[in-house]
Backbone as numpy.savetxt, mean C-alpha at the origin, in Angstrom:
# Nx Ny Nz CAx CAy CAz Cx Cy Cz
4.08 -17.58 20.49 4.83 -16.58 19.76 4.03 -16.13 18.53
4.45 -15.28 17.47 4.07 -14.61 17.08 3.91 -15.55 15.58
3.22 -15.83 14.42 3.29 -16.64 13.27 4.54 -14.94 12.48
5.13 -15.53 11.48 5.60 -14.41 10.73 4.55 -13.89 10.03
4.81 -12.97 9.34 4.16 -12.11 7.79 4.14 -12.97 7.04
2.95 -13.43 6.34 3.14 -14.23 5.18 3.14 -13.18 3.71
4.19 -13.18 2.85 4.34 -12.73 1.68 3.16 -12.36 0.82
2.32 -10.94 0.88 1.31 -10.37 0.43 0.98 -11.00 -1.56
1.88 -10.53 -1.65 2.05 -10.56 -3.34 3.22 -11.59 -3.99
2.49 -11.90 -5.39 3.73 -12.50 -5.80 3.93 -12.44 -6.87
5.57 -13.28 -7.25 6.44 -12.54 -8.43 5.79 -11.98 -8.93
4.82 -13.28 -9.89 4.17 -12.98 -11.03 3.06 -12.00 -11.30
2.51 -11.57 -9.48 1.51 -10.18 -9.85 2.54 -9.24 -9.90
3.63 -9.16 -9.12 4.37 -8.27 -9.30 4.52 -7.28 -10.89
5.24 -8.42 -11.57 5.23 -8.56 -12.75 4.01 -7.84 -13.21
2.72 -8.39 -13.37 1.70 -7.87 -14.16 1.67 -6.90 -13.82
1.36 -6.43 -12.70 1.14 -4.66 -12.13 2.36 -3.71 -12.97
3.39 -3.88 -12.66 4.60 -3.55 -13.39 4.02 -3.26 -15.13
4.43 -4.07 -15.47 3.86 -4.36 -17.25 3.04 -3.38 -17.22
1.27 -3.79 -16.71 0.34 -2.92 -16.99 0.70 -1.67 -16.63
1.56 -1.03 -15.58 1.44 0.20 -15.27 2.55 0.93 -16.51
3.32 0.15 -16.98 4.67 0.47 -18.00 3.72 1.04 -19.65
2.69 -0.08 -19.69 2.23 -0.23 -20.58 1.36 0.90 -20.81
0.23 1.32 -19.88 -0.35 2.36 -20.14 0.24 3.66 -20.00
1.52 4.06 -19.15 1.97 5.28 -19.43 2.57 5.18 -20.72
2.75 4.33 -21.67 3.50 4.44 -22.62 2.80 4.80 -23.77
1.21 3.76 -23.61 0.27 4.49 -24.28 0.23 5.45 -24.27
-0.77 6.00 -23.35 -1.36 7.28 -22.99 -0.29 8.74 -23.64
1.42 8.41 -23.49 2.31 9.47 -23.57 1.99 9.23 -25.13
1.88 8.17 -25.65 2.13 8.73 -27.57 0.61 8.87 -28.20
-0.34 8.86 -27.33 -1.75 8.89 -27.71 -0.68 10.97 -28.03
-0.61 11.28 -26.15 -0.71 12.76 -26.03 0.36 13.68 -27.28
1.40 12.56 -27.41 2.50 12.96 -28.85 1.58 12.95 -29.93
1.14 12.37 -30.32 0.39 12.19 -31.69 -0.90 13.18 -31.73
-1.52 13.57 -30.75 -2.28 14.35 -30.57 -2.73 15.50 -31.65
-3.15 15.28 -32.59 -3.45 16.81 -33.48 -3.89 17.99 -32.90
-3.08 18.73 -31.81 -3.68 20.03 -31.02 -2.32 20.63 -31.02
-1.96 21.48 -30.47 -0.66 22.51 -30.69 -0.06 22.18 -29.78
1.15 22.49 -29.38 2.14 22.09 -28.20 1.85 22.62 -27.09
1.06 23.57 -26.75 0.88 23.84 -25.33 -0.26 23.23 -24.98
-1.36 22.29 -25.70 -1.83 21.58 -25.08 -1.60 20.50 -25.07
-0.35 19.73 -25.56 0.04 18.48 -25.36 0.81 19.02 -24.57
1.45 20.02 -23.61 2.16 20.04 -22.54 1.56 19.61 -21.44
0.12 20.80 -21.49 -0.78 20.49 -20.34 -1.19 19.23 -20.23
-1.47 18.34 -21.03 -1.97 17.15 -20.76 -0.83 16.08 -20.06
-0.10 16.07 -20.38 1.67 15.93 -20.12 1.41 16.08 -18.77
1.89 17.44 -18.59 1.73 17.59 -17.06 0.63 17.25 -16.45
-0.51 16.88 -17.11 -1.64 16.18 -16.12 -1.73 14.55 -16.01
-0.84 14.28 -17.00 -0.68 12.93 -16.94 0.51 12.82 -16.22
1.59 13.54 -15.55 2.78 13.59 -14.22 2.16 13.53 -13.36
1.46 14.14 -13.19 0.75 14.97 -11.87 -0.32 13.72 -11.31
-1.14 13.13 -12.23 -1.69 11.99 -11.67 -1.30 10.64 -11.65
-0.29 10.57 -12.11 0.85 9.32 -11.69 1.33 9.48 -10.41
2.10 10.45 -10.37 2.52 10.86 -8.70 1.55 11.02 -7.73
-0.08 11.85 -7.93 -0.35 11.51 -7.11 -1.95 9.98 -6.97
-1.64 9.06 -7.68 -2.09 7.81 -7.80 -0.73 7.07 -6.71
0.51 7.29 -6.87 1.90 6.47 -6.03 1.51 7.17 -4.85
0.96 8.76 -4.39 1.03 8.91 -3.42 0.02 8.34 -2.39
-1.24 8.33 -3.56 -2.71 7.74 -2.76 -2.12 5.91 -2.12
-1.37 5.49 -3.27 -1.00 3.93 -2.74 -0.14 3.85 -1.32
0.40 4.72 -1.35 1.56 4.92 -0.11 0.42 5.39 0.89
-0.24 6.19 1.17 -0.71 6.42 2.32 -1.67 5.01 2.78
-2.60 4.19 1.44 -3.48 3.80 1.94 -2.56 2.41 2.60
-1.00 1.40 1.78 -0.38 0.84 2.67 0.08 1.61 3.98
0.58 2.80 3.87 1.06 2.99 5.05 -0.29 2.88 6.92
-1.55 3.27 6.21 -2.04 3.33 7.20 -2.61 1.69 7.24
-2.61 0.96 6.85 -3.24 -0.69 6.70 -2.21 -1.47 7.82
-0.88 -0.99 7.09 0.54 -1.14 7.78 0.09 -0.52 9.75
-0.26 0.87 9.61 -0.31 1.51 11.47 -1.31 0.21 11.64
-2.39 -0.25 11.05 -3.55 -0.77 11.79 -3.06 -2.27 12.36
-1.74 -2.88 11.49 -1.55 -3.90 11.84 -0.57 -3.84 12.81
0.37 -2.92 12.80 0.92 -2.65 14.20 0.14 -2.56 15.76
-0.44 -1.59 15.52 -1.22 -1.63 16.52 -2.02 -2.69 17.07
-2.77 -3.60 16.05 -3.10 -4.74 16.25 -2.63 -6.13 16.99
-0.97 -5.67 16.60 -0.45 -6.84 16.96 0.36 -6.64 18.14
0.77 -4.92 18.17 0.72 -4.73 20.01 -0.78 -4.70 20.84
-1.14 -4.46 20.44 -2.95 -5.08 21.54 -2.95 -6.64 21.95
-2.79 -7.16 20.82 -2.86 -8.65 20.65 -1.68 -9.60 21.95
-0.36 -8.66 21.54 0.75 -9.05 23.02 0.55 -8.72 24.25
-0.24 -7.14 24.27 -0.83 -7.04 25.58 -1.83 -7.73 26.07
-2.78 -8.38 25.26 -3.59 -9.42 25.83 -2.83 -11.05 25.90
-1.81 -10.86 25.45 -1.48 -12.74 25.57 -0.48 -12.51 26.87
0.07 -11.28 27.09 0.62 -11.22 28.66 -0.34 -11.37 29.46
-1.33 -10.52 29.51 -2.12 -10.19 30.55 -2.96 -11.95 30.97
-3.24 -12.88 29.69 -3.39 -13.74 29.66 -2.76 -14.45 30.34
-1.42 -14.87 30.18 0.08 -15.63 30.37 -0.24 -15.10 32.36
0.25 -14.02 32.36 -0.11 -13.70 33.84 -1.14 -14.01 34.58
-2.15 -14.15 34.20 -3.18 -14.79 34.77 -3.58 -16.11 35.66
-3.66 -15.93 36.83 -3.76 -17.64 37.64 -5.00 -17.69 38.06
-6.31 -18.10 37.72 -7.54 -18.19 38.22 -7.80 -18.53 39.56
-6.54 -19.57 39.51 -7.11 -20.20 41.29 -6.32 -20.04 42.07
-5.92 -18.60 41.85 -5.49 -17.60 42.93 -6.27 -17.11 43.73
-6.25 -17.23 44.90 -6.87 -16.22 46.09 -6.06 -15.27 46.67
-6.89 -13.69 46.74 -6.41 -13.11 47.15 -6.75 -13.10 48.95
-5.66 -12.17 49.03 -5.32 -12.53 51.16 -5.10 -13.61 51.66
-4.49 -14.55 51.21 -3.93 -15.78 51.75 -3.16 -15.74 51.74
């Protein structure tokens, strides 16, 4: 049979990733508040600091999602060979 998924990550990286990611948007947003430039370029920066948060979450999602297809697939290949295995009788003759 099959072993389960063993648990990738834990609490406590959880945790750190969390923190650090809390931590630097929080920076970065009062670096862009404090900013001595006029309000439409602390907008733009604003919106460039949205814009590459979302798409940094989106780059993470595709690269689990496809790691995720490879192990699917993997592990249907893997059942089709332990049938094809399982079925197998060597000291079978055929036409007898």
């Amino acid at each position: 049979m099959t072993a389960p998924v063993p648990q990738r990550t834990t609490a406590a990286y959880y945790l750190q990733s969390v923190a650090s990611f809390s931590l630097a948007t929080v920076a970065l947003a009062l670096g862009i508040a404090y900013l001595p430039v006029s309000a439409w370029m602390r907008a733009f920066l604003a919106v460039g600091m949205i814009y590459l948060i979302t798409s940094a979450f989106t780059l993470a999602k595709v690269i689990r999602d496809r790691q995720d297809e490879g192990a699917i697939t993997s592990r249907v290949d893997q059942a089709r060979l332990e049938k094809l295995l399982a079925e197998h009788d060597p000291f079978k003759v055929d036409g007898v």
